[in-house]
C-alpha positions as CSV (number, residue, x, y, z in Angstrom):
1,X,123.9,68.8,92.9
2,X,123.6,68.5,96.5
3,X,120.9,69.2,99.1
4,X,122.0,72.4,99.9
5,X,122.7,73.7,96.3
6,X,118.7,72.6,95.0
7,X,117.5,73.6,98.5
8,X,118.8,77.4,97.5
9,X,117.4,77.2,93.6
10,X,114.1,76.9,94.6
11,X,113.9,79.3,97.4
12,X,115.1,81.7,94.7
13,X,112.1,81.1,92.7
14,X,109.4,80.3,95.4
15,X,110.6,83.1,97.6
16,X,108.4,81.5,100.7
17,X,108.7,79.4,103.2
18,X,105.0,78.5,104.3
19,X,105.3,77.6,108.2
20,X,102.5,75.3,109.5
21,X,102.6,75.2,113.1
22,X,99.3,73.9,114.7
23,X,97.6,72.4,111.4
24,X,95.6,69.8,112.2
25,X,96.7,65.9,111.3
26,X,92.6,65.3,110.8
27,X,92.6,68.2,107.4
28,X,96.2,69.3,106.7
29,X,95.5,67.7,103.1
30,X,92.5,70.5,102.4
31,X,95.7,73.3,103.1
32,X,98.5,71.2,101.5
33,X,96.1,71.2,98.2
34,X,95.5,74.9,98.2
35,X,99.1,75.5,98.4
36,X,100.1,73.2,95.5
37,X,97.5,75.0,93.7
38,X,99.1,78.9,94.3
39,X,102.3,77.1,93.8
40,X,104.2,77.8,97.4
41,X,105.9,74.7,97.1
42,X,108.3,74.9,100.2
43,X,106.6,74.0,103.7
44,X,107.5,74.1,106.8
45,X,106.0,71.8,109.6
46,X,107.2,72.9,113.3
47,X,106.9,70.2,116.0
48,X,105.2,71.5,118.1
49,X,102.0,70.7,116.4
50,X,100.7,68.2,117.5
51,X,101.1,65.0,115.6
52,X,103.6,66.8,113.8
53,X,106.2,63.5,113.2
54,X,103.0,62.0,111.5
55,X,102.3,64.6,109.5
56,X,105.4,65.3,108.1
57,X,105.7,61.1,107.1
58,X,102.1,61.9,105.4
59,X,103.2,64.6,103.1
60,X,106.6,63.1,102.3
61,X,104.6,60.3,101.1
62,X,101.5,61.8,99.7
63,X,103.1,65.1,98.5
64,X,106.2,64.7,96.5
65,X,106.0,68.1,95.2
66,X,106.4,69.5,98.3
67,X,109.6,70.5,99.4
68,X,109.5,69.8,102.7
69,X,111.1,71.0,106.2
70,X,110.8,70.8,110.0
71,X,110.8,74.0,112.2
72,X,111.0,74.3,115.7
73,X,114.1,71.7,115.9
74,X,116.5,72.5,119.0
75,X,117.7,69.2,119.8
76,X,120.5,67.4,117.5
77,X,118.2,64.0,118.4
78,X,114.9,65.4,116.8
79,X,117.4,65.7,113.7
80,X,117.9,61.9,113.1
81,X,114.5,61.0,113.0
82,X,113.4,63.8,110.7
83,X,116.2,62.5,108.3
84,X,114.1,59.1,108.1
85,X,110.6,60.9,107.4
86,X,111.9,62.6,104.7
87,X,112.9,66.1,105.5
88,X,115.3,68.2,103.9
89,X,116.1,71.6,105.3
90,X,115.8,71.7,109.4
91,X,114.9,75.4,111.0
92,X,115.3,76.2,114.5
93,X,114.5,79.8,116.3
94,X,118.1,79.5,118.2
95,X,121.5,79.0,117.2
96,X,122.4,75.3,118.3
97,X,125.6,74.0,117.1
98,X,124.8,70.5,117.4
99,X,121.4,70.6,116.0
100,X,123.2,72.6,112.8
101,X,126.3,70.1,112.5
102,X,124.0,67.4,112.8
103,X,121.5,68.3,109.8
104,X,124.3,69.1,107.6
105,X,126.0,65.0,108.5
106,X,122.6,64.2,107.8
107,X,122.7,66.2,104.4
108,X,119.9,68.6,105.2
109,X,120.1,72.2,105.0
110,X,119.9,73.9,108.9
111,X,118.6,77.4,109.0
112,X,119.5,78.7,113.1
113,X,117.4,81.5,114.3
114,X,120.1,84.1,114.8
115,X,119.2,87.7,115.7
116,X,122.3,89.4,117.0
117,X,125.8,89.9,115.4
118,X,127.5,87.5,117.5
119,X,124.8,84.3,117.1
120,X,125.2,85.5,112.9
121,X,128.9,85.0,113.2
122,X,128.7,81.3,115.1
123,X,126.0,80.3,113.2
124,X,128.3,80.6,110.3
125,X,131.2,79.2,112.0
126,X,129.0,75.8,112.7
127,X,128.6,75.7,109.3
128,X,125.5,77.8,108.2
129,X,124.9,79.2,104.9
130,X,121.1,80.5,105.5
131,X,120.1,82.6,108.5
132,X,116.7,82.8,110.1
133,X,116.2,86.4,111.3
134,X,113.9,86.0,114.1
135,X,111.7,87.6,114.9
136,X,112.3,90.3,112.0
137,X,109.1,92.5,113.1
138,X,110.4,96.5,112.4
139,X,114.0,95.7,113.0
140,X,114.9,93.1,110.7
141,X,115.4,95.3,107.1
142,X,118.2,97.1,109.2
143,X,119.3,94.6,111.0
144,X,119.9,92.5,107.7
145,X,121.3,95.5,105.5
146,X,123.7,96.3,108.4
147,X,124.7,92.6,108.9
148,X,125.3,92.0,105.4
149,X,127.9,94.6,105.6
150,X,130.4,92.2,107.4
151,X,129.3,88.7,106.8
152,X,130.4,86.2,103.7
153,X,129.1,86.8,100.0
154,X,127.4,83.5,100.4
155,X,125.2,83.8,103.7
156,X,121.5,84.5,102.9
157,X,119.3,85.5,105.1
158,X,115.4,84.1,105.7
159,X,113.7,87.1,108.0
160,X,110.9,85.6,109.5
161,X,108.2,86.8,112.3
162,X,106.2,89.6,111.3
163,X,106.6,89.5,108.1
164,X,103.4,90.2,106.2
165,X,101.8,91.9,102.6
166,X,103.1,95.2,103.7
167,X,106.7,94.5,104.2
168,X,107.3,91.1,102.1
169,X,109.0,92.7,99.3
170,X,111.0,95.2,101.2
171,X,112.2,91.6,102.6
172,X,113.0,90.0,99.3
173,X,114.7,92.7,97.7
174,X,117.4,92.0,100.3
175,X,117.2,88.2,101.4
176,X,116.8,84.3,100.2
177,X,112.9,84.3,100.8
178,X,110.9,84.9,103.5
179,X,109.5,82.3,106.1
180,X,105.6,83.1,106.2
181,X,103.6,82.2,109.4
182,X,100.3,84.1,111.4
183,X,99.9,85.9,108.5
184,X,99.2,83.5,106.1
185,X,98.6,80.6,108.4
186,X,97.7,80.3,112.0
187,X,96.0,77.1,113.8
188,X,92.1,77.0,112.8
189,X,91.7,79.2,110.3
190,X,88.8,78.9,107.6
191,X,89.8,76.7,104.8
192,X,88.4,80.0,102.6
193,X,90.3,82.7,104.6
194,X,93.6,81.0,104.2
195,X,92.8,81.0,100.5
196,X,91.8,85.0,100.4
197,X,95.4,85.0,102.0
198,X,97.2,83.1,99.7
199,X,95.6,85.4,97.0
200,X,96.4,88.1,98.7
201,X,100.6,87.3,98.3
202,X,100.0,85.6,95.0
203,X,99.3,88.8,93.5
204,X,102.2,90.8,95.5
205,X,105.0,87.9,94.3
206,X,103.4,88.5,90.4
């Protein structure tokens, strides 16, 4: 089975995408725990936090139950080295041909932000089979419905940027999984807040 395949069986089940951007490298473990606990699996660690190339080595090493992914990747050279920390889906928030062809030569899965009809349709011409909507905010439940309409059976999209407990399963009924950020994490929150959160869309996935 390859990346790609296993990388779309398990967003089916986990539905989420936790995005990390701005966890600290001094107490990432303390989240990372509370995570494997409410069973959100897939994580997403966007370079520009800082120390982000040493976290990610960390988890891959520490965590093996964590699937885990890069965001925030716009160059086709930040793909390479990624590959060797142990990475296997790459997300970026633009549509960058190289930075997609390069993932999938590296046999990881590339999710391009795309948010018109025209970056949808090259995405999918690099080679694309999973869309980031971004940001999805009011728009996206159209937008997706509407693109749908006139893109492959086998695209998915993964709506991500505002989405939150009032609108995640209006999200789900009609996409992959959902890439969760400020509203489940944001940099320096309370160890006990981001576990009221976690509660909070444990209960609404059950």
């Amino acid at each position: 089975m390859n990346n790609f395949k296993k990388f779309k069986e398990y967003l089916l089940i986990k539905k989420i995408i936790v995005i990390l951007r701005g966890i600290s490298v001094n107490n990432f473990e303390d989240y990372i725990n509370l995570l494997i606990k409410y069973k959100l699996n897939i994580v997403e660690v966007t370079l520009n936090t800082p120390h982000a190339h040493e976290i990610i080595k960390s988890l891959n090493t520490k965590y093996p139950e964590i699937y885990l992914g890069a965001g925030t990747v716009t160059e086709s050279e930040q793909v390479k080295k990624l590959s060797k920390l142990g990475v296997r889906f790459i997300v970026s928030p633009n549509c960058d041909e190289k930075v997609i062809k390069e993932s999938l030569d590296n046999n990881l899965v590339p999710i391009p932000g795309v948010f018109t009809i025209t970056e949808v349709f090259n995405a999918i011409k690099y080679g694309a089979k999973i869309l980031k909507l971004f940001p999805a905010d009011d728009r996206g439940l159209s937008l997706i419905k509407n693109y749908k309409a006139v893109i492959p059976n086998d695209i998915s999209f993964l709506p991500t940027g505002g989405i939150n407990h009032e609108n995640i399963n209006s999200y789900l009924k009609i996409a992959i999984g959902v890439g969760l950020g400020s509203s489940l994490y944001k940099e320096n929150i309370k160890i006990q807040d981001f576990e009221n959160n976690l509660k909070k869309f444990a209960q609404l996935l059950n």
